[in-house]
C-alpha atoms as one frame of an Amber mdcrd trajectory, in Angstrom:
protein
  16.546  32.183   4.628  14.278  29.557   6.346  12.626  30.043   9.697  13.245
  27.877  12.356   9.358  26.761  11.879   9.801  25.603   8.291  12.927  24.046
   8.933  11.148  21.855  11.682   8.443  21.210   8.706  10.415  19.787   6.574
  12.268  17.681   9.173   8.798  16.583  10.347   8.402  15.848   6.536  11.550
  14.278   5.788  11.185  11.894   8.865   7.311  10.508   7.561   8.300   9.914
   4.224  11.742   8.416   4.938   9.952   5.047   5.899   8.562   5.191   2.041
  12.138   5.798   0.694  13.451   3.071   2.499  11.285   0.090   1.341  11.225
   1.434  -2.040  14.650   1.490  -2.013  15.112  -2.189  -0.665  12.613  -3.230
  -3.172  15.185  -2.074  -5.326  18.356  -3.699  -3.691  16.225  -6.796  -4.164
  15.946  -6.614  -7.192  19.268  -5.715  -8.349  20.516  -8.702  -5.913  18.584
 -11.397  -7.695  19.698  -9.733 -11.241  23.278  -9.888 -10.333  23.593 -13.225
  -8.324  21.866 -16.714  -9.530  19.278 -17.190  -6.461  15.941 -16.848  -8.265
  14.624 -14.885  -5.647  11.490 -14.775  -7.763  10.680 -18.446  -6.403   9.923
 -17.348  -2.817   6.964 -15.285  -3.876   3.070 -16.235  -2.871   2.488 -20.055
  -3.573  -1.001 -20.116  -2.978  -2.016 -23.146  -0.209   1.206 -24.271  -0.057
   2.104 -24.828   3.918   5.594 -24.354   2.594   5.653 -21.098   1.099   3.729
 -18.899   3.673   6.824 -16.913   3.853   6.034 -15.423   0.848   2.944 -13.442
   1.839   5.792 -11.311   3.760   8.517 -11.747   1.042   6.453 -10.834  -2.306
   6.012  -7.171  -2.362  10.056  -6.710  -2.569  10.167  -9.420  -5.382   9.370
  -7.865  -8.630   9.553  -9.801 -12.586  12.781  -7.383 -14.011  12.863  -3.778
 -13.705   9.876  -2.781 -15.765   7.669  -4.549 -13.188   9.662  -2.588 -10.096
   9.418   0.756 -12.096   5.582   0.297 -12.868   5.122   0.108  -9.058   8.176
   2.333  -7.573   6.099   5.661  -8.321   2.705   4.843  -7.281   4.369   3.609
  -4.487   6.331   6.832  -3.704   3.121   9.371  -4.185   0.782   6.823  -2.476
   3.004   5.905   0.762   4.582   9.567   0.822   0.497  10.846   1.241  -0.558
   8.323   3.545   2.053   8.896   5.747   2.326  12.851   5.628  -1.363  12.816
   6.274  -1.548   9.936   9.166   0.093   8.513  11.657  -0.233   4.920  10.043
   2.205   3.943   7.776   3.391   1.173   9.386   0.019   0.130  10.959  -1.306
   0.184   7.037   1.818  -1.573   5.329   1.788  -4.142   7.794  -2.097  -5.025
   7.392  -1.829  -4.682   3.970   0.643  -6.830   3.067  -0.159  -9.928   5.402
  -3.881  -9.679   5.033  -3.744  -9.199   1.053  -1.287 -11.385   0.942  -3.042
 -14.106   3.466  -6.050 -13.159   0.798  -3.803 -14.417  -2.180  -2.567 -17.813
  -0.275  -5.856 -18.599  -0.034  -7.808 -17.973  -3.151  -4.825 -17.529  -5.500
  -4.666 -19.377  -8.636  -3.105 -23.355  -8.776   0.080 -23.301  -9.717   0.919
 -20.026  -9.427   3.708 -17.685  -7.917   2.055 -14.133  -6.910   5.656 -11.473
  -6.597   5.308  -7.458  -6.958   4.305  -4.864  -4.535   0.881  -3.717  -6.676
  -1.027  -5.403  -4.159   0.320  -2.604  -1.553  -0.233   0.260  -4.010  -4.064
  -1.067  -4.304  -3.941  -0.948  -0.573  -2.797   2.252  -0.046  -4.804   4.062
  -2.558  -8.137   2.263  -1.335  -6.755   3.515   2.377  -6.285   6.887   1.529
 -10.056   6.868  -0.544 -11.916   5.366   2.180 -10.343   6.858   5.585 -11.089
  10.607   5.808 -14.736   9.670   4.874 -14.709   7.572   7.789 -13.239   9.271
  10.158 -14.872  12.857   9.252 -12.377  15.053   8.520 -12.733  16.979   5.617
  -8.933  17.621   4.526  -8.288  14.165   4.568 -11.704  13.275   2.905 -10.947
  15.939  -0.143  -7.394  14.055  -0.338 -10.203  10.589  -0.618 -11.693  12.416
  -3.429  -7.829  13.484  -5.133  -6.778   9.784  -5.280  -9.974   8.536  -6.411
  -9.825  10.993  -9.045  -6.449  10.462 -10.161  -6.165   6.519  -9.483  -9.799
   5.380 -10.226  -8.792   3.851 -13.258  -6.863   0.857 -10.603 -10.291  -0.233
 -10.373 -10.365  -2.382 -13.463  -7.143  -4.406 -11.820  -8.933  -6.121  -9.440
 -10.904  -7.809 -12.523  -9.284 -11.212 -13.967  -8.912  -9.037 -17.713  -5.086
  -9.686 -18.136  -3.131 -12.582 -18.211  -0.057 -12.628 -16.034  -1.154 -10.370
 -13.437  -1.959 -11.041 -10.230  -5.835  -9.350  -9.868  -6.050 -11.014  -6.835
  -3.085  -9.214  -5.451  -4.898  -6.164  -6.218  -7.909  -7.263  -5.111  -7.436
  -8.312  -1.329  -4.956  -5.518  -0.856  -7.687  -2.982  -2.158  -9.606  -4.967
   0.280  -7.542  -5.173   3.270  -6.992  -1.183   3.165 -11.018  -0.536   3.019
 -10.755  -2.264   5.729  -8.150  -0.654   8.000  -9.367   2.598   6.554 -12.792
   1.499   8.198 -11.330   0.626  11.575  -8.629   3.189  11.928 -10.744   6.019
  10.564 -13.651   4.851  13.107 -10.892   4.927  16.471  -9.635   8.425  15.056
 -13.212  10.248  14.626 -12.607  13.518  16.551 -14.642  13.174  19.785 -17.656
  15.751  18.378 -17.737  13.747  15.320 -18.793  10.981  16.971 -22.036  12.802
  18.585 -22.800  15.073  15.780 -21.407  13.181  12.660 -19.537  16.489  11.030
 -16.927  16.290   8.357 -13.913  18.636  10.668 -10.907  19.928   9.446  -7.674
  18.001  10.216
């Protein structure tokens, strides 16, 4: 039997990754709405400077191109979120920045002509998060979990290069780009208060 410690783990657990679950999973409804209905939900994605279409920056990341394209992202998406938020407090802060600056990123330098959907530009965010903020903010665990996804995800590096046609680099680009930079400023306000005189890696 459980103790009444690891049962409140795993309800601590359960209640930081449920957020994760829960957009996955409406990524999902999404998707199987616009397969079963004829609304072409796909049109309401990122329309780069059109005035119009600004909605989209919000509305991409649950619009995905069939179910390969949700699949491809559903996973990454389930490690990367599930890490981020078991190891901060900033899930929502992240997502949020994340999708409307990347996103804000695309409307403005995206292609002519184009319609940016998918939530890749949110896995690129939170993998460049979770590489960048426990460097920043000096603490060691969450710096060796830096090194972990660099290790295992350094290969997303090449996305943010136009090398395939059809994908949205960009996407990838400014979310990459937006979480280096929330990893910057959150991991900066979070430095443990001797960190900040001494500049030591602590454990967190």
């Amino acid at each position: 039997m459980s103790s009444p410690a690891q049962r409140s783990d795993l309800s601590t657990w359960g209640r930081r990754v449920l957020p994760v679950l829960l957009l996955v999973a409406l990524m999902w409804v999404v998707e199987v709405v616009d397969l079963l209905l004829p609304l072409s939900l796909d049109q309401f994605g990122i329309r780069p400077r059109d005035p119009g279409h600004l909605a989209g920056i919000v509305l991409s990341p649950f619009l995905h191109l069939g179910f390969g394209h949700l699949v491809a992202n559903t996973l990454a998406l389930l490690v990367l979120g599930s890490l981020l938020a078991l190891s901060t407090r900033h899930l929502w802060l992240v997502t949020t920045g994340v999708v409307v600056l990347g996103g804000l990123g695309v409307w403005l330098l995206g292609g002519p002509s184009t319609v940016h959907i998918g939530a890749s530009g949110v896995v690129y965010g939170y993998a460049a998060f979770l590489a960048v903020y426990g460097f920043v903010a000096r603490r060691l665990g969450q710096a060796l979990l830096g090194v972990l996804v660099i290790l295992v995800y350094g290969s997303m590096v090449w996305g943010v290069l136009p090398l395939q046609t059809g994908v949205s680099w960009q996407a990838h680009l400014f979310g990459a780009a937006a979480g280096i930079g929330l990893a910057v400023w959150l991991g900066r306000r979070d430095r443990p208060r001797n960190a900040r005189r001494h500049g030591a890696l602590t454990l967190s």
